[in-house]
N, C-alpha and C positions, 0 to 999 in steps of 0.2 A: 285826522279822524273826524275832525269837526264837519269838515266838505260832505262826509261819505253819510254822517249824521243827516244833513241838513236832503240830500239825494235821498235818502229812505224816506224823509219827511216828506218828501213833494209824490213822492209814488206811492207812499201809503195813502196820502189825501186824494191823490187821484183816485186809486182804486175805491177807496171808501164812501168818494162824491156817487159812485151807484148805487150804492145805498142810504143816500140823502135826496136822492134822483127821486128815486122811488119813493120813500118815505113821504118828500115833497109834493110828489106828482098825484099820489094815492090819496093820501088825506088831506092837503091842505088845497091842492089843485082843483082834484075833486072833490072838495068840503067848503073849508070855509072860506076860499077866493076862488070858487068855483065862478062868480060873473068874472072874473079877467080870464080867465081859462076860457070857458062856453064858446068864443066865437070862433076857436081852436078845430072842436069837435063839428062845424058847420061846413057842408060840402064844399064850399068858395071861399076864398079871400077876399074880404070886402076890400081890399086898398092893401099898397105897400106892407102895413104895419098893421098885427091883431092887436087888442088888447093884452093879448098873452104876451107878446114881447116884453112886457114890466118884470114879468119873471125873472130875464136875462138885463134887465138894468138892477133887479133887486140883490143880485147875485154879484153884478159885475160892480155893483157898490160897497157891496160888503167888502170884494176884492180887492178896493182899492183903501179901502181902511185898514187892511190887513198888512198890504203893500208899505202903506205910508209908516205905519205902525211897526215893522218889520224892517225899517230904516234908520230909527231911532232907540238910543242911542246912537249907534252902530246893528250892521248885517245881524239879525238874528232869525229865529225860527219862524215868526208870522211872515216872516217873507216867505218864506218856502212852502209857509200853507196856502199862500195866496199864490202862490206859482202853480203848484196841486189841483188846486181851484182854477186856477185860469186855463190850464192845459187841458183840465176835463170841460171845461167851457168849450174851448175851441174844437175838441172830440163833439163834443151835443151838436155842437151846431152845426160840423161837416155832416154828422150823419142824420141829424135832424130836419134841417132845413135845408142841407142841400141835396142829400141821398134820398132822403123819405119822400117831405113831401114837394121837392124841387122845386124852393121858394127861389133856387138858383138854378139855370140846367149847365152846372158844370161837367157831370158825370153822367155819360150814357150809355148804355151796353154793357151792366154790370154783370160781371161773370161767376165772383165770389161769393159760393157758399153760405159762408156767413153773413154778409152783405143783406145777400136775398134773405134770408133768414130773418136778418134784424128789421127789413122791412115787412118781411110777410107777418111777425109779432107788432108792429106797428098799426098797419092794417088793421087787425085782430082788435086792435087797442078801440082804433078809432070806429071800427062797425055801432059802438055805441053812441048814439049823440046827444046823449043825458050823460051825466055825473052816476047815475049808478051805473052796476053790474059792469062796469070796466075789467081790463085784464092786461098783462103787460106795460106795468107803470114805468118799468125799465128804462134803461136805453142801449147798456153796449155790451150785457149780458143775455145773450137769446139764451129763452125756453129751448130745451132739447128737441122737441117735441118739431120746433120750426125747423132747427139745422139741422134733422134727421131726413126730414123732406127733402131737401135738397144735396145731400152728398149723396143722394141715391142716383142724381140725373148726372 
């Protein structure tokens, strides 16, 4: 029972990090650490690494407090929230940086519906290159309104 506990734990946190996604990307991304975000929303990459990268070190530190913490005593629950978390990490960033904005080009000729969807809300997202009037704070939840677009072709 414990096992089957511990599996709900790590899919619920999954599922629920979109809506920390959001919450995070909405307000505090574009609020109040909007300068580590900003060079995100800039047509180029100025080098390897944006400022926004710290995003993904402030997340993947928490992760490993969680981890380490989830060790002690013995195996408990913060582990499985940091596994939750680490599995929607590695979800953000296949679809983020290497789907979206192919900080990688591992993936070309995407044919998926959804796919295309999550990036044409992506897009959407980024037409703005200010902190306000944003839209699709998201990331592996598309608007309808995109995946409609595209089951039609």
């Amino acid at each position: 029972m414990t096992w089957l506990l511990y599996i709900a734990i790590t899919i619920a946190v999954f599922l629920c990090m979109e809506g920390v996604t959001w919450l995070t990307h909405k307000y505090i991304m574009h609020g109040l650490l909007w300068y580590l975000h900003e060079d995100h929303h800039q047509p180029k990459y100025q080098g390897v690494f944006e400022k926004n990268d710290w995003f993904f070190v402030i997340f993947a530190s928490l992760c490993m407090v969680l981890f380490y913490f989830g060790t002690i005593p013995h195996l408990n629950y913060l582990f499985f929230i940091a596994l939750g978390i680490l599995l929607y990490g590695i979800a953000y960033f296949m679809v983020h940086d290497v789907l979206i904005h192919r900080r990688f080009k591992w993936f070309d000729n995407i044919k998926s519906p959804y796919l295309k969807a999550l990036r044409k809300g992506h897009k959407m997202h980024h037409k703005h290159l200010g902190k306000e009037h944003g839209e699709c704070f998201g990331m592996l939840f598309v608007p309808i309104k995109y995946f409609k677009e595209y089951l039609k072709h």
